[in-house]
C-alpha positions in Angstrom: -2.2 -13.0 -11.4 0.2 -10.0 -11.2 3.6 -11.3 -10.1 5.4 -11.7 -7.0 8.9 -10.2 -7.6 12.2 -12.8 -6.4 13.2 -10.4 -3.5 14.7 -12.5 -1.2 14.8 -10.0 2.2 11.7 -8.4 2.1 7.8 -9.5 1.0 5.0 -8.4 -0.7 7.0 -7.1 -3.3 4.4 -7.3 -6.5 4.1 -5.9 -10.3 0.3 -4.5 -10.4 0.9 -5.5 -14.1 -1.6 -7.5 -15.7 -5.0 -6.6 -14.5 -7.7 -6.0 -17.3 -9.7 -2.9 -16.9 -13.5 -2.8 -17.6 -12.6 -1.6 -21.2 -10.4 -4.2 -21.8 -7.2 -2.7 -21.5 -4.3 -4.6 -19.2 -2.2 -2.8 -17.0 1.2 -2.7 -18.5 4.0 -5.1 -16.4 6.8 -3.5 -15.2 5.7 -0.1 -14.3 3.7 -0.3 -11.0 5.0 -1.9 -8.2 3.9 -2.5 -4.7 6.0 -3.5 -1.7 6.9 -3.3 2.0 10.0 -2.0 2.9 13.4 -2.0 1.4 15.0 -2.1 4.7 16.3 -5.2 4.4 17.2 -5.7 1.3 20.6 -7.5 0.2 22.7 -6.1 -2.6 21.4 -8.9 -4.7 17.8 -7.5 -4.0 19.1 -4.0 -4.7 20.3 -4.9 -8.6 17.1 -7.2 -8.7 14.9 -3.8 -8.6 17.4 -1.9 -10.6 17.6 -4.4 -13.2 13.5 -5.1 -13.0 13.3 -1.4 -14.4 12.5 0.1 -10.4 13.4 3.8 -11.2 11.7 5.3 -8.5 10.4 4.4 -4.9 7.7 6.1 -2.9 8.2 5.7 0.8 4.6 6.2 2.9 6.6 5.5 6.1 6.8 8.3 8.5 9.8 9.5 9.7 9.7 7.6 12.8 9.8 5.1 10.6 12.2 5.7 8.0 14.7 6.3 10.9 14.5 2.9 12.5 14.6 0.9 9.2 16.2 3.0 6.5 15.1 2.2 3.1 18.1 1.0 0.7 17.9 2.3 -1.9 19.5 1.0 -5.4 21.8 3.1 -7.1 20.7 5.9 -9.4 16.7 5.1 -8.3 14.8 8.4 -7.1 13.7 8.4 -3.6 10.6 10.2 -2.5 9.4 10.9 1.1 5.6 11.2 1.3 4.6 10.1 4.7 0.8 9.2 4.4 1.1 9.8 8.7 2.5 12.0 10.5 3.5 8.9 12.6 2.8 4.9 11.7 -1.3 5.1 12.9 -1.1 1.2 11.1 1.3 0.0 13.9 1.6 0.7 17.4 2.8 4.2 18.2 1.8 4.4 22.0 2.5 1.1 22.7 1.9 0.8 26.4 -1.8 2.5 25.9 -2.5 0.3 23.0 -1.4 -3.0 24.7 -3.7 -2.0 27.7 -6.2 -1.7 25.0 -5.3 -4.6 23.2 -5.2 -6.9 26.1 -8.7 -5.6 27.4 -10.5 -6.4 23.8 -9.7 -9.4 21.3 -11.5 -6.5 18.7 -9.7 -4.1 19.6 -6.6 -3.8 17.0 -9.2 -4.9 14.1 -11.0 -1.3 15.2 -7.8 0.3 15.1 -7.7 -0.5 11.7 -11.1 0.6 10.7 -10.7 3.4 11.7 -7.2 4.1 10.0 -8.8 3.5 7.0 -11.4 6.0 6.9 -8.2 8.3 8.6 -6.6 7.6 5.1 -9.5 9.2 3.2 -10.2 12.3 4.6 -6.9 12.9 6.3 -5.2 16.0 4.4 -1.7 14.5 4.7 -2.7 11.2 3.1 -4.7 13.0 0.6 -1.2 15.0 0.0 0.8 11.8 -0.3 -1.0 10.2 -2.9 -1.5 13.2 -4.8 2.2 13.2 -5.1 2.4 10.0 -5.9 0.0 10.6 -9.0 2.6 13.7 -9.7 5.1 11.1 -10.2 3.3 8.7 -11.8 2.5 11.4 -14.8 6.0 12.2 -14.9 7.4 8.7 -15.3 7.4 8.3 -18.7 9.4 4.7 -18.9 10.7 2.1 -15.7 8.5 1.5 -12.7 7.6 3.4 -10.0 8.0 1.4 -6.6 5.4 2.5 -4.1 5.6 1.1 -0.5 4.8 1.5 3.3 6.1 -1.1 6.1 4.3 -4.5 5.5 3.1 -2.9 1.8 -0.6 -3.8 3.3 -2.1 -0.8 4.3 -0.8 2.9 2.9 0.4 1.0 0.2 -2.8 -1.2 -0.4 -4.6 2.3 -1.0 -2.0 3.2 -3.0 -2.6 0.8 -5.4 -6.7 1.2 -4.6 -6.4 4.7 -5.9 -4.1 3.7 -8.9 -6.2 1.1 -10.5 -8.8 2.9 -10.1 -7.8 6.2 -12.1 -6.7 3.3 -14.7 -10.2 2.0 -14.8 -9.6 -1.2 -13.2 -13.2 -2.6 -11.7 -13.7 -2.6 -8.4 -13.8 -6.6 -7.6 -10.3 -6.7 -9.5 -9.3 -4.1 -6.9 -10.2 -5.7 -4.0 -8.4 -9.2 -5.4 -5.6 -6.8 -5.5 -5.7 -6.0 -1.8 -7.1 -9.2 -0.3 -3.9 -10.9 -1.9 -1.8 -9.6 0.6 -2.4 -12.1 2.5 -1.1 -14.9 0.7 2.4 -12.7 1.5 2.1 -11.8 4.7 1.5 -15.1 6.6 4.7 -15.4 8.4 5.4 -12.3 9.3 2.4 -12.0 11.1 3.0 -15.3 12.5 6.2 -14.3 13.8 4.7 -10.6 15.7 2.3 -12.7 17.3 4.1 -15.8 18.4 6.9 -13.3 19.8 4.5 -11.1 21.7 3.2 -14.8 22.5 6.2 -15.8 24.0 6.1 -12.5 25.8 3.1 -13.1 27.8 0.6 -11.4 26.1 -2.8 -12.7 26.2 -5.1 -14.3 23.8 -7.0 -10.5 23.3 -3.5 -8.9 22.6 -2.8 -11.9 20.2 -5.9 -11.7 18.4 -5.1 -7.9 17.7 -1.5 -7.9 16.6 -3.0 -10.3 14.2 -5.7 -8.2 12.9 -2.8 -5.3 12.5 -1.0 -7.1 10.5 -3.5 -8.8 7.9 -5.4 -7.1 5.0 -8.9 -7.7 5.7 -12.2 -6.9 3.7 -13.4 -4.9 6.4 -10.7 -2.2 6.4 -11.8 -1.8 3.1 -14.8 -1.3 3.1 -14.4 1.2 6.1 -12.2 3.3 3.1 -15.0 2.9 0.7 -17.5 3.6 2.8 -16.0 6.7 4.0 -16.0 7.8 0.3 -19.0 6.9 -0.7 -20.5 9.0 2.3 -18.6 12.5 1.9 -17.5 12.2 -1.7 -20.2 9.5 -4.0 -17.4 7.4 -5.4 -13.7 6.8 -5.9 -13.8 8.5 -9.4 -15.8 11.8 -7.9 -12.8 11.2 -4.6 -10.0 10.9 -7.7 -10.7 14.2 -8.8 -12.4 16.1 -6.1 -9.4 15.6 -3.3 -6.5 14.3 -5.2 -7.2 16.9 -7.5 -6.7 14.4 -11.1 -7.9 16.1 -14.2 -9.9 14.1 -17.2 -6.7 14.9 -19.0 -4.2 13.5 -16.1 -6.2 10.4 -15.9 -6.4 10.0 -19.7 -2.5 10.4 -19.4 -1.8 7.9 -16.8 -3.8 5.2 -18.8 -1.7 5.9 -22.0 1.6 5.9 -19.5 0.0 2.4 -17.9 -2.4 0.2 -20.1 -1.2 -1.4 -23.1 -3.8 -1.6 -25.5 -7.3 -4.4 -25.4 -6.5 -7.4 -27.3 -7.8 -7.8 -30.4 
């Protein structure tokens, strides 16, 4: 299993190091990494990441975001904007709409998400985002590449759906990737819904705070699916909308596997 980096303020901070691809090359540790934000993050985190080899971070926040939780940022690492929304569509923008919503329909929040994710695909500033993020990727010769969103579940999950797949990771692996954000995100879903709990909202509002913030095989599939019907497949969507080249993608697997074992 990839591992969970010690950051003590923050979650879901994880090396994608480690996976096997279908040709039986592993994806080289300390060079992908996938997290939430770095708003909170102590100075002790900060030299963590430095000293972990973090030499860029890829923030998918929009500005809304970014301005209520600034990211901090370790000295000398490079720090990229690229706002996969124009504003956080995996949260609660409108919130006195969406509560109404919420409140009226325990399913509601889980077809929030659905339909983010297929937003994700064939939205052109998403498609923008993580084309950039490739950019950097094939310009990152040494050090890792931090990649991140708010709860590192959602933007960033796809992130890291996109990545693996240019690298040749199979798809099962892929979704053992996203699925494990789970295991990391517990409590602070806990904590949203026993605070808007305490609040007075209902069991139907409850039911979809929860469903905003897990990672859920559904959402998923909604991505895949959306692929599958206007592109054929994630390596057809690799090179068709994010625009990745044979060569590019034979580039990023020398940058990112180490070689099969023998």
């Amino acid at each position: 299993m990839p591992e969970l980096l010690d950051i003590h303020h923050g979650f879901n901070f994880r090396d994608l190091g480690g996976y096997r691809t279908t040709a039986g090359a592993i994806v080289a540790p300390k060079r992908l990494v996938r997290a939430s934000k770095l708003a909170d993050l102590s100075p002790r985190d900060e030299t963590y990441l430095r000293d972990y080899g973090v030499v860029a971070a890829v923030d998918f926040r929009s500005p809304a975001e970014r301005r209520a939780a600034p990211d901090r940022i370790p000295h000398g690492v490079a720090y990229h904007e690229e706002p996969v929304f124009a504003y956080d569509e995996t949260a609660v923008s409108d919130w006195a709409a969406q509560q109404r919503a919420f409140a009226q329909a325990a399913d509601a929040g889980f077809r929030n998400m659905v339909h983010t994710y297929a937003d994700m695909i064939t939205n052109p500033q998403s498609q923008a985002a993580y084309r950039q993020l490739f950019d950097l990727l094939l310009d990152t010769t040494s050090g890792a590449v931090l990649f991140h969103c708010s709860a590192g579940k959602d933007r960033t999950g796809m992130g890291a759906v996109f990545i693996l797949a240019a690298l040749g990771v199979p798809e099962a692996t892929i979704r053992q990737d996203y699925l494990l954000t789970n295991r990391y995100v517990t409590a602070a879903a806990a904590a949203v819904v026993a605070q808007a709990k305490a609040g007075g909202a209902n069991a139907n509002t409850q039911a979809s705070l929860h469903d905003l913030w897990v990672a859920r095989g559904a959402y998923l599939d909604s991505a895949l699916a959306t692929v599958s019907a206007h592109y054929g497949s994630l390596a057809h969507y690799l090179s068709a909308v994010l625009d990745l080249t044979d060569a590019q993608v034979a580039r990023l697997r020398q940058l990112y596997l180490l070689p099969a074992a023998d």
